[in-house]
VEXDREN-2710 file (C-alpha; in Angstrom, 1 decimal):
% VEXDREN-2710
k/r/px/py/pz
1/UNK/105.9/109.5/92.9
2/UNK/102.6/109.3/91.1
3/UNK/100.5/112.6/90.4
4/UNK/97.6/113.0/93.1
5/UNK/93.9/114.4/92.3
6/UNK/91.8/114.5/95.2
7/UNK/88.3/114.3/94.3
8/UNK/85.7/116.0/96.2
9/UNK/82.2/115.0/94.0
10/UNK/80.0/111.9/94.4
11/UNK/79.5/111.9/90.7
12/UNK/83.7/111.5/90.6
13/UNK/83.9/109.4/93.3
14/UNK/81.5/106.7/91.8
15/UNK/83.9/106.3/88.8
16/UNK/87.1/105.4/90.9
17/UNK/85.0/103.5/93.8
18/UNK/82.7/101.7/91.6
19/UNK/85.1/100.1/89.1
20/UNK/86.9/97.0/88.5
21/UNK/90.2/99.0/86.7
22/UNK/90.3/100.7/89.8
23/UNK/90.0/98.4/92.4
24/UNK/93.0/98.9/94.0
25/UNK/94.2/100.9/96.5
26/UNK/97.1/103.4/96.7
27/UNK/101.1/102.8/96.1
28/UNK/101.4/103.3/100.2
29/UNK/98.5/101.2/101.9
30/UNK/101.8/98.7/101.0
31/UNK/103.7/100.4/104.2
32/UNK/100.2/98.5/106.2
33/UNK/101.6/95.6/105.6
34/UNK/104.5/95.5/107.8
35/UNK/102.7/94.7/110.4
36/UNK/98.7/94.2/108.6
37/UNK/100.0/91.8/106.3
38/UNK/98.1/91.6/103.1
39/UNK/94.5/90.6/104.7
40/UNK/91.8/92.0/102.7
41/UNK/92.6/95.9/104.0
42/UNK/95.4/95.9/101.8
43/UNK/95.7/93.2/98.8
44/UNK/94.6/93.7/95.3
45/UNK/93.5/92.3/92.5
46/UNK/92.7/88.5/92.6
47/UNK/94.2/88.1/95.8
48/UNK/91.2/90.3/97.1
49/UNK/88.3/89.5/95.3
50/UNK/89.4/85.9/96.1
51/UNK/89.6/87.0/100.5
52/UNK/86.6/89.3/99.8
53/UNK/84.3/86.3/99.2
54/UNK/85.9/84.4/101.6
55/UNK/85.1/87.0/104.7
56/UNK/81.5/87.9/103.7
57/UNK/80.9/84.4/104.2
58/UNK/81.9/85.1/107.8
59/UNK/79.6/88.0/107.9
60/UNK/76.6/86.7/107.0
61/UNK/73.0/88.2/108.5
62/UNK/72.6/85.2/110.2
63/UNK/76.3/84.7/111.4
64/UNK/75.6/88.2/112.8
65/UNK/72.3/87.3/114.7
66/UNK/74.0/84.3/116.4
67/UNK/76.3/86.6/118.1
68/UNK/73.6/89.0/118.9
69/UNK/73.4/87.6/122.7
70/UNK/77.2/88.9/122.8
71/UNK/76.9/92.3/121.9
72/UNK/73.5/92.5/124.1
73/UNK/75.2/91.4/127.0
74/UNK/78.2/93.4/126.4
75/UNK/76.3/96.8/126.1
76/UNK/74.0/96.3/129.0
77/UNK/77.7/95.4/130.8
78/UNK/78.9/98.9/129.4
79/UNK/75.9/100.7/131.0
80/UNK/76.4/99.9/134.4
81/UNK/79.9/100.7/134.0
82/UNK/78.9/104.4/132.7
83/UNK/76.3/104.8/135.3
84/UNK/79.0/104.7/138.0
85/UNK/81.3/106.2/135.9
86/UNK/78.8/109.5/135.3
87/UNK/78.5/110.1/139.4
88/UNK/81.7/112.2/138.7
89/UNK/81.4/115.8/137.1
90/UNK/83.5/114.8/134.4
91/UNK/83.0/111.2/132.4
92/UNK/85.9/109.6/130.2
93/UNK/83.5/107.5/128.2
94/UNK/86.3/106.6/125.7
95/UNK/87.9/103.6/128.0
96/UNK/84.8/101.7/129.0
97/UNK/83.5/101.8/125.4
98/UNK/87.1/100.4/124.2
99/UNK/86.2/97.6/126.9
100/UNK/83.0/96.8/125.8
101/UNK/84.1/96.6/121.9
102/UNK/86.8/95.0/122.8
103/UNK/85.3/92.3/125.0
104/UNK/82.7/92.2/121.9
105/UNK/85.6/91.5/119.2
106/UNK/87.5/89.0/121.7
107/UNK/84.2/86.5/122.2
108/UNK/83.1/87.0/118.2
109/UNK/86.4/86.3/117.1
110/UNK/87.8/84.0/119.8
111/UNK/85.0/82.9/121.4
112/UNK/82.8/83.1/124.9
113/UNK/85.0/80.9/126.9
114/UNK/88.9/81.9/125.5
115/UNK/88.9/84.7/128.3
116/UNK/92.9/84.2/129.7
117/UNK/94.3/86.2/127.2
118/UNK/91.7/89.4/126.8
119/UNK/95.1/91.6/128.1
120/UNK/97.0/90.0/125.4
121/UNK/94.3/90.9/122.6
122/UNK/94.8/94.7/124.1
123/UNK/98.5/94.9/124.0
124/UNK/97.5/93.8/119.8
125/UNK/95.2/96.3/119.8
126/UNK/97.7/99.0/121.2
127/UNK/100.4/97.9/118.8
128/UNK/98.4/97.8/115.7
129/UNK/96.9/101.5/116.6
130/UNK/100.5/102.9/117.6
131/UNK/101.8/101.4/114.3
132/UNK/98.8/102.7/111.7
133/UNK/99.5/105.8/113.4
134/UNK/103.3/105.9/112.7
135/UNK/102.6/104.8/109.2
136/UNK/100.3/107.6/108.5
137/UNK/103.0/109.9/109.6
138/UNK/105.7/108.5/107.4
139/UNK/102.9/109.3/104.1
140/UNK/102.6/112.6/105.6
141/UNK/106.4/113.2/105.6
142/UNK/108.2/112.7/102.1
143/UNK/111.5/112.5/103.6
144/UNK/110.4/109.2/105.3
145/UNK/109.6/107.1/102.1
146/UNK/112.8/105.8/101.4
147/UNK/112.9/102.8/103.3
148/UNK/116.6/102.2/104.7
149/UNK/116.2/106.1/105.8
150/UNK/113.0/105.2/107.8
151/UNK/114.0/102.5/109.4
152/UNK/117.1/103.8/110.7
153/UNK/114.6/106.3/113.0
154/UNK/113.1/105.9/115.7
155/UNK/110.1/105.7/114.9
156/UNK/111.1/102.7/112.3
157/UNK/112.5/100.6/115.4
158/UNK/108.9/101.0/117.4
159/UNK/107.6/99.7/114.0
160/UNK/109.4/96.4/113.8
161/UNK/108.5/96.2/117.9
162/UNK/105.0/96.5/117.4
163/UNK/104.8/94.1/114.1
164/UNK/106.4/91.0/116.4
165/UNK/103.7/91.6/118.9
166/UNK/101.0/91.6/116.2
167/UNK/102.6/88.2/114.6
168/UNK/103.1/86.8/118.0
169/UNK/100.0/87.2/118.8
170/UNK/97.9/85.5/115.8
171/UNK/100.4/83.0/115.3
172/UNK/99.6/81.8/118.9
173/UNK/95.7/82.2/118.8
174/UNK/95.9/80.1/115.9
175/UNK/97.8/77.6/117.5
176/UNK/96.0/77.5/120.3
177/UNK/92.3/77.2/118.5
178/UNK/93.5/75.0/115.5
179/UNK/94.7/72.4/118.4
180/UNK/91.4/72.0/120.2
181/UNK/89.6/72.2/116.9
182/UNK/91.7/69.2/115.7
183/UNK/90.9/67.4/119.3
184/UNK/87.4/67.5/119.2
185/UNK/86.9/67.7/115.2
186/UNK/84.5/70.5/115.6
187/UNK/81.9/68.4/117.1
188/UNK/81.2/70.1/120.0
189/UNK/80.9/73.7/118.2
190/UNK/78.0/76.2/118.9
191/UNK/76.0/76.5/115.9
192/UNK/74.5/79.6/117.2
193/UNK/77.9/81.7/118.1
194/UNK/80.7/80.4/116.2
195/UNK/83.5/81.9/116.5
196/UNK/84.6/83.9/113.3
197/UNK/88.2/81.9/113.9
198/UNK/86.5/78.8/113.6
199/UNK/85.1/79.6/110.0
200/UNK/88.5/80.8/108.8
201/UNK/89.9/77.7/110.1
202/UNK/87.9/75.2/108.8
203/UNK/88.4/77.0/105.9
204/UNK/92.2/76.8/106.3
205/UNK/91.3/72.9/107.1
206/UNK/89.9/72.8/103.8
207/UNK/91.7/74.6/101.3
208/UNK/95.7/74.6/100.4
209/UNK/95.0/78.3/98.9
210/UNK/94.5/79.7/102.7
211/UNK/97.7/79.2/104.5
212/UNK/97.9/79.9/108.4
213/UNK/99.7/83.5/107.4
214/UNK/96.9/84.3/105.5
215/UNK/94.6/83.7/108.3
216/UNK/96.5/85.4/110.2
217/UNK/96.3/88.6/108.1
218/UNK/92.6/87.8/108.3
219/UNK/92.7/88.0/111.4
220/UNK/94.1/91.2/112.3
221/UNK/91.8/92.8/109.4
222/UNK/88.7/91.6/111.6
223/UNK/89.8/93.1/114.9
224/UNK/91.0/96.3/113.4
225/UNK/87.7/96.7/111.6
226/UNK/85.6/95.5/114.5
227/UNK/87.2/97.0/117.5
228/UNK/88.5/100.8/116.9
229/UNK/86.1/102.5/114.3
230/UNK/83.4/101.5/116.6
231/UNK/84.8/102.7/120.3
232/UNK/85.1/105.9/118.4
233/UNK/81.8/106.0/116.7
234/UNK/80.2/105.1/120.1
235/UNK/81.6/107.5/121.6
236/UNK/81.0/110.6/119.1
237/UNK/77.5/109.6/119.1
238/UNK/77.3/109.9/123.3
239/UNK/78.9/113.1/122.6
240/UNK/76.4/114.7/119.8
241/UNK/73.4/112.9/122.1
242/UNK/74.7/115.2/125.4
243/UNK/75.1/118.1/122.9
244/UNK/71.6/117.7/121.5
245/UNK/68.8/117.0/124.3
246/UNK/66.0/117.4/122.3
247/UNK/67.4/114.7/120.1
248/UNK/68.7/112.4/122.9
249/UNK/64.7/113.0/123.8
250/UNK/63.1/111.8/120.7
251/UNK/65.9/108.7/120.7
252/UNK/64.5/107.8/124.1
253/UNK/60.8/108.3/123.4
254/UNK/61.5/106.0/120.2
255/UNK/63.4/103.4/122.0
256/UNK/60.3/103.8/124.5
257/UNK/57.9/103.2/122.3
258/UNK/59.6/99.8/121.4
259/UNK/60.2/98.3/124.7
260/UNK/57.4/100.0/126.9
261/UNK/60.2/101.1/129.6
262/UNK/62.2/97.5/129.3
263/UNK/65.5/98.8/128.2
264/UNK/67.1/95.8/130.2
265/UNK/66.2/93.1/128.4
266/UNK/68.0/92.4/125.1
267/UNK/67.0/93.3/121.4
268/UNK/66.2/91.9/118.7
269/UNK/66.7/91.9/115.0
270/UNK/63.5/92.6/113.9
271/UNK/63.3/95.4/117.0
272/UNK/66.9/96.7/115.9
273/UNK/65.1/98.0/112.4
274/UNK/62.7/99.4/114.2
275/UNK/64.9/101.9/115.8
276/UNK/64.9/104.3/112.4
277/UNK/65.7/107.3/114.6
278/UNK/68.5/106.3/116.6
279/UNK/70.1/104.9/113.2
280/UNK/69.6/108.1/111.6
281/UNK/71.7/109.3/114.7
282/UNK/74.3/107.1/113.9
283/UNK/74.1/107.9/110.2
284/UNK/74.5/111.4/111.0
285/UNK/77.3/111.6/113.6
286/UNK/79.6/109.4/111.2
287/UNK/79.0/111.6/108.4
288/UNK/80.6/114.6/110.5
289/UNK/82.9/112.0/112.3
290/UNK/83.9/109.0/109.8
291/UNK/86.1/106.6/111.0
292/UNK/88.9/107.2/108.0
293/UNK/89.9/110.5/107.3
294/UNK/91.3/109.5/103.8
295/UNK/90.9/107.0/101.3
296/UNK/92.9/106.7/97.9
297/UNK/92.6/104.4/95.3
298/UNK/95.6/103.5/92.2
299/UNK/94.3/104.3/88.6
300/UNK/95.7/101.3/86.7
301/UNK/94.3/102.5/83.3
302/UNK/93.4/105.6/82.0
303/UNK/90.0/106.9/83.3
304/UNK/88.0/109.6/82.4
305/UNK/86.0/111.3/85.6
306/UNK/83.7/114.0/84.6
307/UNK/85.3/115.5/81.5
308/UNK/88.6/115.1/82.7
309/UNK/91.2/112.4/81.3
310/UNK/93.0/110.9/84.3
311/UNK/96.3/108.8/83.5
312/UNK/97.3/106.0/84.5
313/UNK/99.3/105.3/87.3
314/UNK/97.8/108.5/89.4
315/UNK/96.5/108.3/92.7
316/UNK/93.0/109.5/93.6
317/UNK/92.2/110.6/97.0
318/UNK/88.5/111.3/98.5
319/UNK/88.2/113.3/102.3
320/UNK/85.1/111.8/103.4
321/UNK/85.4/114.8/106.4
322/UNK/85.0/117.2/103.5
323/UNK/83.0/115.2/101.1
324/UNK/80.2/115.0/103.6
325/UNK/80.3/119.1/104.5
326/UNK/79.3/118.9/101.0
327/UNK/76.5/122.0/101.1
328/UNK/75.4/121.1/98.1
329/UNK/74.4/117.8/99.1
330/UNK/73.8/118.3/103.4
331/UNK/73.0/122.0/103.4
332/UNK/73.9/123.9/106.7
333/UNK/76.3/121.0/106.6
334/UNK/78.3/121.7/110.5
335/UNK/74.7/121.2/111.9
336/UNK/74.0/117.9/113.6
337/UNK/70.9/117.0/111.8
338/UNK/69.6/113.3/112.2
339/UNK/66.4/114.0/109.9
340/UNK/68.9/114.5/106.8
341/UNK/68.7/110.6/106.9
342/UNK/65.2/110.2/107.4
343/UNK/63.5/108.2/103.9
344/UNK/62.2/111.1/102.7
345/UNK/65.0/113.3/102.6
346/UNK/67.9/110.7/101.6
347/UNK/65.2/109.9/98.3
348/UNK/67.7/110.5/95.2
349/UNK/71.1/111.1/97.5
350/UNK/73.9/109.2/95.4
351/UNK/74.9/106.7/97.6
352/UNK/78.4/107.9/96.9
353/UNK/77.8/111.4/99.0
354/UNK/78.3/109.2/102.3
355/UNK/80.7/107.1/102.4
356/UNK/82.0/106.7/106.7
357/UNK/82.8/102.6/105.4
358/UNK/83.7/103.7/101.8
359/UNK/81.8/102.5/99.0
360/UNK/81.5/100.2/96.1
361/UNK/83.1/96.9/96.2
362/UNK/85.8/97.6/98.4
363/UNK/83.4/99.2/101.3
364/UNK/84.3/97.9/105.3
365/UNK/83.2/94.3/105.0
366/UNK/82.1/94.9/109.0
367/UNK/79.4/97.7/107.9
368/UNK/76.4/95.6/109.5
369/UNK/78.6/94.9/112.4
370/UNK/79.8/98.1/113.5
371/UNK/76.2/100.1/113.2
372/UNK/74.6/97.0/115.2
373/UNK/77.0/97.6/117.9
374/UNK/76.6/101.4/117.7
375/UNK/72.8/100.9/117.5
376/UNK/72.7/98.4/120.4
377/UNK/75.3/100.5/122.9
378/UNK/73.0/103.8/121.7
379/UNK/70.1/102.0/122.6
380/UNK/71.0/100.7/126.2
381/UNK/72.6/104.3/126.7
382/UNK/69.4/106.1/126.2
383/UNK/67.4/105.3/128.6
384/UNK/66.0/107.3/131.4
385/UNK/68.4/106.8/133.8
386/UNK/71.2/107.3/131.1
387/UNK/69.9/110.8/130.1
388/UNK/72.9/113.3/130.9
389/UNK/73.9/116.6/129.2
390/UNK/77.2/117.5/127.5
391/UNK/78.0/118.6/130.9
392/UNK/79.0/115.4/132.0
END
């Protein structure tokens, strides 16, 4: 067991999250990999930097506008459903988001017409969210490390249930897709909204180096990324909106502003950067909600972070929950605050004081995607009709 420092500073955390000797992450992101696999979440050195390039080819600005039309019609699909939804007192908004971002994932990854097997990509969904969530437990429980002791539990069994389902599942969507790929030698593809399996199989087509396991871990890296940090970020930010009615105000009389009343027809790029208050919403509701409560990195060489000498081998860990309730750097930090993020007052914040997707080279390689989700389902929520207080 390796010594732990949990750093709490921007200035510290830009060593360890900017640097090559520390690229990689901690002894037990390894326990992922029973059921992860070791996509880009959890490999290391060359292995990584090799997957890294390969995947922001797939997430390119222009990959992301061709599946623009998706996630427009998807939100404005996630609308209705909450306006029928709200006619009750009480609204559970968290299950029509998960269907909207998972319908989202499912036609960006799969594509538009692979629809007989959206329950299949939820029962992956459920088993890879039931399985990060019994590995966290096990790091949180020392007397679960040893590995013939954990999986004599439980808890251990549900594990190697949930990992078949998650194998099962690529292995077949890549079976499927590879076969009518092969039939029709990609000639009938849609330049405009390929499918982010397509890519990583003409890749796989291409290269000896990317074997159909490796896609697979690719694979599951790209829903996990795409599907669950953004059903909860939609939904936190619904939540701060109905707390905050002046705010939800100004998002609308932005959002106005751009469309002139329109808020059913479908955005653009250029009219998605226009929308500087609603991102600083955004900004500000995953600073006090960030998808990952934790993040450690493995020092592989000893590192010196802010006057103190940091051997090798120990493991640093960074609480974004507390790093950005930093008063120092948000003062009156538990207040929502959207203006924190306007130009003028993020001018000279270290980019290392927010860090919701991490930071440095190893940040979320779905950044763009997940905020132009958020920014496109908080758009389409905020108009007039979709104007409800916390009370509902």
């Amino acid at each position: 067991m390796s010594a732990v420092v949990i750093l709490a500073k921007p200035e510290a955390i830009e060593v360890i999250f900017s640097s090559t000797v520390t690229i990689e992450k901690a002894w037990f992101y390894n326990w992922f990999q029973m059921f992860l696999g070791t996509g880009l979440i959890n490999s290391g050195g060359n292995l990584w930097r090799f997957r890294r390039r390969l995947l922001n080819s797939c997430f390119r600005k222009d990959i992301l506008k061709g599946h623009l039309s998706i996630m427009n019609e998807k939100s404005l699909i996630l609308v209705e459903s909450l306006k029928k939804e709200t006619r009750e007192d009480f609204t559970k908004v968290k299950k029509p988001i998960s269907e909207c971002t998972l319908n989202i994932i499912h036609d960006i990854i799969f594509g538009r017409h692979e629809d007989e097997n959206k329950s299949e990509l939820r029962g992956l969904i459920n088993s890879i969210k039931w399985g990060m969530r019994f590995v966290v437990e096990r790091v949180m429980n020392g007397f679960l490390w040893p590995h013939f002791i954990y999986f004599s539990t439980k808890r251990g069994k549900e594990l190697k249930k949930h990992e078949k389902i998650v194998k099962d599942f690529t292995r077949s969507r890549i079976q499927q897709r590879k076969q009518k790929l092969m039939e029709r030698n990609f000639s009938t593809r849609e330049a405009n909204e390929t499918p982010l399996l397509d890519l990583l199989l003409e890749y796989h087509f291409k290269s000896t180096d990317f074997t159909e396991n490796d896609l697979s871990d690719e694979l599951i890296t790209m829903v996990i990324a795409g599907q669950d940090s953004t059903t909860v970020a939609i939904s936190w930010i619904l939540y701060m909106l109905g707390l905050h009615e002046d705010i939800q105000t100004k998002v609308y009389e932005e959002l106005d502003l751009i469309f002139d009343g329109d808020c059913e027809r479908h955005v653009t790029l250029e009219e998605l950067k226009e929308m500087k208050y609603l991102k600083s919403v955004i900004k500000e509701t995953l600073r006090l909600y960030p998808p990952a409560p934790f993040m450690a990195r493995q020092v592989h060489k000893d590192v010196n972070i802010c006057g103190y000498q940091i051997p090798k081998g120990t493991t640093c860990v960074v609480l974004p929950p507390m790093l950005h309730r930093d008063e120092e750097t948000f003062p009156d930090a538990e207040r929502f605050d959207p203006d924190r993020f306007s130009p003028e007052n993020s001018q000279g914040r270290s980019p290392y004081a927010y860090i919701p997707f991490s930071a440095g080279p190893r940040n979320c390689i779905v950044t763009n995607q997940v905020i132009l989700e958020d920014a496109l389902s908080g758009r389409s929520l905020c108009d007039k009709t979709g104007q409800e207080n916390s009370e509902h």
